[in-house]
N, C-alpha and C positions, 0 to 999 in steps of 0.2 A: 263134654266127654262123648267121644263116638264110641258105636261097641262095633266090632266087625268080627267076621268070621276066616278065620287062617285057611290052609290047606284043607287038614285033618276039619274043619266045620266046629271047632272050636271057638268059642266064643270069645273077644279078648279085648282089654281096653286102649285105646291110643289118645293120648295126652292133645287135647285142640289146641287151636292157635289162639284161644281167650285163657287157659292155664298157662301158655306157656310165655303168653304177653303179658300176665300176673307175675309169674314167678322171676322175668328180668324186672321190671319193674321195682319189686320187696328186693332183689338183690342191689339195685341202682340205690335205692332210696337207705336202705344200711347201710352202704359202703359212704355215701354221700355224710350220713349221721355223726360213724365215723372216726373219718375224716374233721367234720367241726368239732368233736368230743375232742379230739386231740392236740387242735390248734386253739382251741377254747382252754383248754387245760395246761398250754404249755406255760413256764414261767415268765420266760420273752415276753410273751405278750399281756402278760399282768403287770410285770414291770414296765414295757412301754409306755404304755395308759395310764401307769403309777406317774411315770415321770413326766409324760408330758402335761398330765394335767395339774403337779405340782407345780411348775415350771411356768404354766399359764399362770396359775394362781398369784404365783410368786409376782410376776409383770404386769399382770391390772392392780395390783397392791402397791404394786413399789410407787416411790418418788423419783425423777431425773435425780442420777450419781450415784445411787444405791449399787453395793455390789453385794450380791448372796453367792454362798456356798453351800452347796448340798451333796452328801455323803449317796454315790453313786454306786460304791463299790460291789457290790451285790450283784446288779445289773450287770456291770463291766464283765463278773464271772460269767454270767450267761451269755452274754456277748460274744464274749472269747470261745465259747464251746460251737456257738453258730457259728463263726467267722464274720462277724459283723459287729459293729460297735462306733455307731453316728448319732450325734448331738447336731442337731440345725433350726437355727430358725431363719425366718424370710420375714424380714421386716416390710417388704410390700406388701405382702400378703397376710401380713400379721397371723402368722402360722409356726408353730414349734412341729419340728420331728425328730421322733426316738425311733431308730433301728435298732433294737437288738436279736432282731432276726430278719429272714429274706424279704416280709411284707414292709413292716413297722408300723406306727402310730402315728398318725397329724393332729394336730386340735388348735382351733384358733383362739388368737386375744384378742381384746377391745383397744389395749388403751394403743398410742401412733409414737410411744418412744423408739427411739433407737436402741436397740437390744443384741447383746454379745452373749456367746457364751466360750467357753473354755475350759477343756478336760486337763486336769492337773491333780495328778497322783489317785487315785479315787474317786478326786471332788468337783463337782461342775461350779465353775464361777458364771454367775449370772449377772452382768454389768448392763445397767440400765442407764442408758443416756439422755439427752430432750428428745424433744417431740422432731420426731421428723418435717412438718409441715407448717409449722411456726415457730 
């Protein structure tokens, strides 16, 4: 803090450049906080994580020809309130992804089937097929 003297020789305080490089700082680092408090908190993305790691589960479990169905419906609502609503997997990369908002969710599998999936009414059909590489 500098102290100086105005006109009148009054004495008065002026804010340095180490207070006022603190005070953006505490405003960056709340804003920033948040911001993650909010997208931590959203449903979207509890559901994303919900499903994709269901969905994993489901595919190191399964046997080649198995077909699961899983009650989505919930998601789908939040989905539709984002404008978003994707079910993917990548069988190269043995990877599933859940959109149900702008970012979404990835999580990989282990096992090398051929894997479908398929939105119908609700329900996701999860269709496990052989192994891709034998």
């Amino acid at each position: 803090m500098i102290k100086m003297k105005n006109k009148r020789g009054e004495i008065g305080e002026v804010i340095g450049l180490e207070e006022t490089i603190f005070l953006i700082l505490n405003i960056a680092f709340f804003a920033i906080l948040l911001i993650f408090i909010y997208n931590a908190g959203s449903r979207a993305f509890v559901y994303e994580e919900s499903y994709a790691k269901q969905i994993v589960s489901i595919i190191d479990n399964a046997k080649p020809g198995i077909n699961v169905l899983i009650d989505i419906s919930d998601g789908l609502k939040v989905g539709k309130e984002n404008g978003v609503t994707e079910f993917k997997v990548n069988n190269e990369n043995n990877l599933v992804e859940v959109r149900l908002s702008r970012n979404g969710y990835s999580y990989n599998y282990f096992s090398d089937y051929d894997v479908q999936l398929e939105l119908q009414d609700g329900l996701l059909l999860i269709k496990v097929g052989e192994k891709i590489n034998g």
